[in-house]
C-alpha positions as CSV (number, residue, x, y, z in Angstrom):
1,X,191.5,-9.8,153.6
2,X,190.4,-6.6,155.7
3,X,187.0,-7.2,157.7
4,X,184.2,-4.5,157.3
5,X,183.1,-2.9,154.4
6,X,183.9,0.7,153.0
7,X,187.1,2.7,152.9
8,X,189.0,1.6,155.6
9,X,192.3,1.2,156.9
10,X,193.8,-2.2,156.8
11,X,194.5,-3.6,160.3
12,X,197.7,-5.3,159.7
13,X,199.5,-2.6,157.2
14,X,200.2,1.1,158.2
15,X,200.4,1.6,154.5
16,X,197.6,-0.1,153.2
17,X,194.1,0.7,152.5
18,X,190.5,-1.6,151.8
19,X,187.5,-0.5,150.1
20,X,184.8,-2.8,149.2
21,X,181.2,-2.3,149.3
22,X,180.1,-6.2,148.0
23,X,181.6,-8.7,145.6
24,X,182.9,-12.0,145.6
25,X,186.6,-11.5,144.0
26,X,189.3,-9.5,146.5
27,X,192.1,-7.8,144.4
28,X,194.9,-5.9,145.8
29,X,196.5,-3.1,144.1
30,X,200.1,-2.5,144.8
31,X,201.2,1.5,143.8
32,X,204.8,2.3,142.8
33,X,204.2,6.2,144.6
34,X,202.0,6.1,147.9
35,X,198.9,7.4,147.3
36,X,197.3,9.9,149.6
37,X,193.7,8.7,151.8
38,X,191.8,11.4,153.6
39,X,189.3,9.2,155.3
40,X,185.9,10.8,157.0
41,X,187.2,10.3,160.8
42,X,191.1,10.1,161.9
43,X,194.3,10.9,160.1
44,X,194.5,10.9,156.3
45,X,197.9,8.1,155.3
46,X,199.9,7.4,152.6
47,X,198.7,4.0,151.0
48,X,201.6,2.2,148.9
49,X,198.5,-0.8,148.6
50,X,194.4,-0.8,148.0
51,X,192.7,-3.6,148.6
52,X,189.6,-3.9,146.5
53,X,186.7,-5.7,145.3
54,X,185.0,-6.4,142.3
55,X,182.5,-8.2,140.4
56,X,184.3,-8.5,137.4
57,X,188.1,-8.7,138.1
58,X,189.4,-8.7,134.2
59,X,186.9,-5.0,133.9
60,X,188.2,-4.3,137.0
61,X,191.7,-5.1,135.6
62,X,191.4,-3.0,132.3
63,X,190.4,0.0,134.4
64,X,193.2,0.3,136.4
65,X,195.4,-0.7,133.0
66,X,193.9,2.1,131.4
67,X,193.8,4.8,134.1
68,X,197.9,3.8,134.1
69,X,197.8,4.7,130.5
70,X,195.8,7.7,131.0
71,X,192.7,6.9,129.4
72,X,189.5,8.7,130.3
73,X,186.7,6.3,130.6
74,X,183.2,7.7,130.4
């Protein structure tokens, strides 16, 4: 979806953000309150989107699930 690897800015969304490092499955997280991103170089943004990737899309899945419930994971 967003060329490149890394935390990034997506080219085609002023409010959208990719990080991937290497996986096969792209998931895209859509946030009901933006979300801060300082990045290393530039101007942090508000992101109201993250694209991601992941190995393991349903683990991936039941993170994010719990982290919305508030669950510490180890």
């Amino acid at each position: 979806m967003t060329p490149s690897h890394g935390l990034r800015r997506s080219l085609d969304e002023d409010d959208a953000v990719a990080c991937s490092v290497s996986s096969a499955t792209t998931m895209a997280l859509e946030l009901a309150e933006p979300l801060p991103v300082r990045f290393h170089k530039g101007a942090p943004t508000l992101a109201r989107r993250v694209y991601f990737t992941a190995d393991r899309p349903a683990e991936a899945a039941e993170v994010i699930r719990g982290a919305i419930r508030g669950e510490a994971r180890p």
